[in-house]
N, C-alpha and C positions, 0 to 999 in steps of 0.2 A: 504494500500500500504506500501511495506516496505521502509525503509529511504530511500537509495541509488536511488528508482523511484520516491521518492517524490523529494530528492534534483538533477536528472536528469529533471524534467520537470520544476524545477524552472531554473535551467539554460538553457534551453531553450527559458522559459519566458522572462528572462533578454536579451538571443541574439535578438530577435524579437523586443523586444524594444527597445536595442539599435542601431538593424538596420533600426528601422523606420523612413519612410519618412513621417510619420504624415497624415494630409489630403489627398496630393496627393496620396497616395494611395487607393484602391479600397478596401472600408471597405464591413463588410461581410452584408445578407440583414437586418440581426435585429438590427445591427446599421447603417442604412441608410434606411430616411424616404422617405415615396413615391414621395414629390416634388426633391431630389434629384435622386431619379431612372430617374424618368418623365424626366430630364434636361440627363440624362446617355445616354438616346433613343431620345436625337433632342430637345427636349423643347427648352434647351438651343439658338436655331435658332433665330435670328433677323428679322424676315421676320414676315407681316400679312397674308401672302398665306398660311401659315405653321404653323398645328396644331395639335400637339399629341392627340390619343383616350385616354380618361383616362382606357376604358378597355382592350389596348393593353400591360400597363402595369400591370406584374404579379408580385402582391405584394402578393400574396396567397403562394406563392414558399417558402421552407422552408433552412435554410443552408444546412441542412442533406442530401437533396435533388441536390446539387449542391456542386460545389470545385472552391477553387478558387487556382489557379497556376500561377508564373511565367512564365513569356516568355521574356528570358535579362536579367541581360542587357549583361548577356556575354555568346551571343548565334550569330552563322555567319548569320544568318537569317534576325537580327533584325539592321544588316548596319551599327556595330559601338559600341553605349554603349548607346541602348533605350532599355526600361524597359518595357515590356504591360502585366498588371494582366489582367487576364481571368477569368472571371466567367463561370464554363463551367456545362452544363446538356449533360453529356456524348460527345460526341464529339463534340458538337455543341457552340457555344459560347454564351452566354445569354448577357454577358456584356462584356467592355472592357476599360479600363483605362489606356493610357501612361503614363508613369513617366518619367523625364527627371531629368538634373544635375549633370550626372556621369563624364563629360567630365573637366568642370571647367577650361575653357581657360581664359574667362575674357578679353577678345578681347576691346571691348567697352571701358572698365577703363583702359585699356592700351594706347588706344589712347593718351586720358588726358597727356600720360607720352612721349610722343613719336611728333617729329615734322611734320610737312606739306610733309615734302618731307620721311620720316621714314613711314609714314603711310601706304602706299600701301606696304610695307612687312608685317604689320601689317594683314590686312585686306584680303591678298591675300593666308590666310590660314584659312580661314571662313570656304567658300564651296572649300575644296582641290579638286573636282570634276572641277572645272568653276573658276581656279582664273584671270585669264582674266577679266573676265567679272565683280567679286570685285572689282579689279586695274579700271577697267573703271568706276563701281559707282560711288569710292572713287573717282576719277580725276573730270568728269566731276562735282561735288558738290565742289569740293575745285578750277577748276575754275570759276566758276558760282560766287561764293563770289571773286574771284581775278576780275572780270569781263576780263579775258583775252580771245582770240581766238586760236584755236589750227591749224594751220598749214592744207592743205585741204588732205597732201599726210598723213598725221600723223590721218586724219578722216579716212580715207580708210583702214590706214592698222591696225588700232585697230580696223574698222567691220569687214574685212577679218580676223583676230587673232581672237576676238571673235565667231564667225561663226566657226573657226575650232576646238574652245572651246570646241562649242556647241556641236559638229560631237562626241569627245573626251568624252566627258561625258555621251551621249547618247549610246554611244559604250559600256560605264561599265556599263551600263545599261542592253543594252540588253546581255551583255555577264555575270550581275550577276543575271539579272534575270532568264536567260536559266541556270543556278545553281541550283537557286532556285527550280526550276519544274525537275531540274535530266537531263539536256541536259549539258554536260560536255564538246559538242562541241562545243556549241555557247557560252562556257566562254572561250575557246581558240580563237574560231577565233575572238571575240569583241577585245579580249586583241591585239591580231593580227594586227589588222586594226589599234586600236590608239595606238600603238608602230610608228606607219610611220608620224603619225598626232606630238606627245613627239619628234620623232628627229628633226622631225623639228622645234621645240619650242626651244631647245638644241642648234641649228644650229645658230636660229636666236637670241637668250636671254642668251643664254649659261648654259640655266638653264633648268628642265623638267615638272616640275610640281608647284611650288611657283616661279612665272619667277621674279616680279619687274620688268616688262618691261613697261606696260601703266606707267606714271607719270604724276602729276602735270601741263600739258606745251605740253604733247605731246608724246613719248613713247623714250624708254634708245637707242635704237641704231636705224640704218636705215636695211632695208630689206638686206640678206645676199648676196653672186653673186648667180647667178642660183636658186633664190628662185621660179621664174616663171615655170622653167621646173620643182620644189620640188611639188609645189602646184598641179599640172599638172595630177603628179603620182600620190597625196596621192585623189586626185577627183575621178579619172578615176580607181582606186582600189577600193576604197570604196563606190563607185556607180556601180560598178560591183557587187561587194561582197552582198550588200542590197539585189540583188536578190536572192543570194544562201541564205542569212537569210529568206527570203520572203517562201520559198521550205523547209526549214529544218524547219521552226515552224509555219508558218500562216496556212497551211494546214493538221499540224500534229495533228490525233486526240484525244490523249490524252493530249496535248498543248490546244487543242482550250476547251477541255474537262474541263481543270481546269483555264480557261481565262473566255468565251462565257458565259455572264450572270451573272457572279461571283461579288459580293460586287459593287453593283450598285448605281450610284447616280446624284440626277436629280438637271437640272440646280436652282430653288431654293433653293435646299439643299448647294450646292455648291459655290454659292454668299453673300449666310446667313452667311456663314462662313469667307469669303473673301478668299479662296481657287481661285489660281492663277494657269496659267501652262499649263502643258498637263492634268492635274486630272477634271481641269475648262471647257478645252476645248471638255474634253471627252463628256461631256452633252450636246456638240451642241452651247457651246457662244465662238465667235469667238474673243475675249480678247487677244489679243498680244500687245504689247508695240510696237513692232516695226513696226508695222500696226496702231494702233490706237491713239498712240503718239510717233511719229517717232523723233528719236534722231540721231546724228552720218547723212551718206547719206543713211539709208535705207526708207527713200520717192524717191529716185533715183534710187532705185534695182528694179528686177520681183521678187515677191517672194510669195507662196499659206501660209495662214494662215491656217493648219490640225484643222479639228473638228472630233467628233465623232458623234453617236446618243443617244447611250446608257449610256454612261458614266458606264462604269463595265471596270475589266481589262483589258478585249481583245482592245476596245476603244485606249485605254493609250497605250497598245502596238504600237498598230498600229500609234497613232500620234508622236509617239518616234523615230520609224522608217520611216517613212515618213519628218518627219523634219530632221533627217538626209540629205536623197535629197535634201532638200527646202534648207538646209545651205550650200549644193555642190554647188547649181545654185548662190548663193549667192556669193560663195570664184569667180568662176570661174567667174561673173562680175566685183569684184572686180578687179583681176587681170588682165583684159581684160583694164579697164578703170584706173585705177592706176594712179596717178599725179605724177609729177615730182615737185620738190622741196623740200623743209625745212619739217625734218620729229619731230619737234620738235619748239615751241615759241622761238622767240630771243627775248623776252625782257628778260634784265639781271635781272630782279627783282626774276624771277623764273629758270633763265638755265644756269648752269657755262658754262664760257668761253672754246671754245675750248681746247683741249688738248694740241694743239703745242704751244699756247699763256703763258700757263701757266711757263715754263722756259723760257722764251723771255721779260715775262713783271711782275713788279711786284705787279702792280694794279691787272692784272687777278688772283696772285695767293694768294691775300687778299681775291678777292671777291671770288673764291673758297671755299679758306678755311670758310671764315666767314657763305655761303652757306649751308656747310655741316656740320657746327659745330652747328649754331645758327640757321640756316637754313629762311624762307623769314619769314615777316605777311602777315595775312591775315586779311582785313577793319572786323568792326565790324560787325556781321549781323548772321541772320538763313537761311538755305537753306535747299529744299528736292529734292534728287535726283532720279530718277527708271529707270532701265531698266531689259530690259526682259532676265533672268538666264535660263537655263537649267529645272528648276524646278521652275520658276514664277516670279512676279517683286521682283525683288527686291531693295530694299530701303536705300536711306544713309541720314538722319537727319545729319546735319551739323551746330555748334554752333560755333561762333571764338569771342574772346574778345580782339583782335586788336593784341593776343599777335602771335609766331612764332611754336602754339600750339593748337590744338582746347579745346575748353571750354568743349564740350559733344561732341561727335559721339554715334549716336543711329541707328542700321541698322534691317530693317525692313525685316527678314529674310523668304523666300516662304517656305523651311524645316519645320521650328517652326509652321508657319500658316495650311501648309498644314496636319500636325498633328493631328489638330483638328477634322478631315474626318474620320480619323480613327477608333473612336469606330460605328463612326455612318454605315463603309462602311462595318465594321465587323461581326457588329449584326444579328446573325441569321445563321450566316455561321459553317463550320466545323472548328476544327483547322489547318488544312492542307489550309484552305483561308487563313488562318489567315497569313501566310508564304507569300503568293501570291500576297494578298493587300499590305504590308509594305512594297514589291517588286515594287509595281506598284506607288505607291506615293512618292516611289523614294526620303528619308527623307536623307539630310547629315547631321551627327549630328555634327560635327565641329562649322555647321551653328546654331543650334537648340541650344546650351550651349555657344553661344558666350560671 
């Protein structure tokens, strides 16, 4: 070889390795022994039900034979900045590896630097899909150590806020997974529908998407005027609408063509893992948080737990959309049954004084300020919080060392978990699945690089 190709291949050598991510990535087969294939294809699994054939692994397969290719992390497919090496024999995928790390938010060790009441801006840009529903983890685990109660009208209208969350994020769902498959109608009209869901988050937070509205105590402001007749509209549209989605893709056959059957996975596979959600629910266990360990008043709503049978994408679809409905029936009891009163704790340990009080007295515009400067404690203690996200439980570890600051926050994210699925859902499929499943497990990586 003459110079010039020998010193281009050494620097190539050098980018590769200095763009390596080391382990995590999907080394090639003659460095990777067969107990590590074995663990590629399920071994890894928790379960005594669940056992890999040692001859369905093909260790006989040569490199020469196979390629391995990116997929991410900066690709619109893959929802963000998630990495998946492919092992492929022609179109088909033999293996598959996520890489994660790109994002580097650092959420968690942010906390540490941030107080009790700072926190839920914090944490309400996790899952930017469901920050609602953060703001509620984060709350309910920091009053749990305050041992406070929150107000019954300040319950209701964090499940209704949540619930419309739910609707909100399921929406970009199906309007980026009709993307995904080449349906360019159902990313307009998803985006359509929670546009009316956003105004009115806007209306009542002032804000569209990172609100800081759940807190500490109870939620930042009270429902807006006419929030009754808002709710009313954005129900009755989007329970409308579910049907024209129901016509443009459950029946359309090259939708159910690249759904029906596709990257399938059975309720052991998927408990093994601790895979939460609609991916869990797809295989037929009816796991919901707010069914099984009810928080908030949803032991006091009607509301259908969605399962599947097959657990493959069509499954996931379908309970995506369908929970949709289930969280209409949900808003429209809410608002039906709605308390009057205190949308927010009056003990002064956690809620500044009203607004008028604060120029009238100067005790109130101490404990303000000292509020929001130094902000409250909270007693010593560990706590775990869950509820049920858009994409599964999710979790808030809660550490306090007495000071006006948490010691740790560690949040136990359904993204990152449900990641796990993936090489397993992928195996054996085209690459053209491979687009479909990352669609249908529905990963926020915001969440996944916290």
């Amino acid at each position: 070889m003459s110079e010039p190709t020998v010193r281009a291949i050494e620097r190539d050598e050098l980018l590769v390795a200095e763009t390596s991510e080391g382990d995590q990535e999907l080394q090639r087969r003659e460095n990777t022994s067969t107990s590590e294939l074995s663990r590629e294809i399920g071994a890894v699994l928790r379960s005594n039900d669940l056992h890999i054939d040692p001859m369905s692994i093909d260790v006989e397969r040569r490199d020469d034979e196979t390629m391995i290719i990116n997929m991410g992390p900066s690709h619109p497919s893959t929802h963000g900045v998630l990495r998946l090496m492919l092992e492929l024999d022609g179109e088909y995928v033999l293996r598959c590896k996520p890489v994660i790390g790109y994002l580097h938010t650092g959420m968690e060790k942010t906390a540490e630097e941030l107080s009790y009441i700072q926190g839920a801006t914090n944490v309400t840009r996790m899952d930017y899909l469901s920050p609602v529903i953060n703001e509620l983890n984060y709350s309910l685990a920091v009053e749990m150590l305050l041992g406070i109660e929150v107000p019954e009208r300040a319950v209701w209208i964090r499940m209704m806020m949540s619930e419309l969350n739910r609707m909100s994020s399921h929406l970009v769902w199906m309007a980026t997974n009709g993307m995904d498959l080449g349906s360019t109608s159902m990313m307009i009209y998803g985006l359509r529908e929670r546009e009316l869901i956003l105004a009115f988050f806007e209306k009542t937070a002032g804000l569209r998407l990172n609100l800081n509205y759940v807190r500490p105590g109870g939620v930042a402001a009270d429902l807006p005027d006419g929030w009754k007749d808002d709710v009313a509209v954005i129900c009755d549209t989007i329970d409308e609408r579910t049907y024209e989605y129901d016509q443009l893709l459950t029946g359309q056959p090259i939708f159910r063509e690249r759904m029906v059957g596709v990257a399938p996975i059975t309720a052991e596979e998927a408990l093994s893992l601790s895979v939460t959600g609609p991916v869990l629910r797809s295989t037929g266990v009816p796991w919901d948080l707010r069914r099984t360990m009810p928080y908030l008043a949803y032991d006091q709503v009607e509301f259908d737990v969605i399962v599947g049978t097959y657990g493959d994408n069509f499954d996931r679809y379908a309970i995506r959309l369908n929970e949709i409905r289930e969280s209409i029936r949900i808003v429209r009891q809410c608002a039906e049954r709605m308390p009057s009163g205190d949308y927010r704790s009056q003990d002064p340990k956690v809620t500044p004084p009203p607004r008028a009080r604060i120029g009238e007295s100067m005790e109130a515009l101490i404990h303000h300020f000292k509020l929001f400067t130094e902000g409250f404690h909270v007693p010593v203690g560990e706590v775990y919080s869950a509820v049920e996200s858009p994409r599964g439980e999710i979790g808030c570890y809660l550490v306090s060392d007495g000071s006006a600051k948490p010691y740790r926050l560690h949040v136990r994210g359904p993204s990152f978990v449900n990641l796990q699925a993936i090489p397993l859902l992928m195996r054996g499929g085209s690459v053209s699945d491979a687009i479909t499943t990352v669609s249908t497990v529905d990963p926020v990586l915001g969440e996944v690089d916290r």
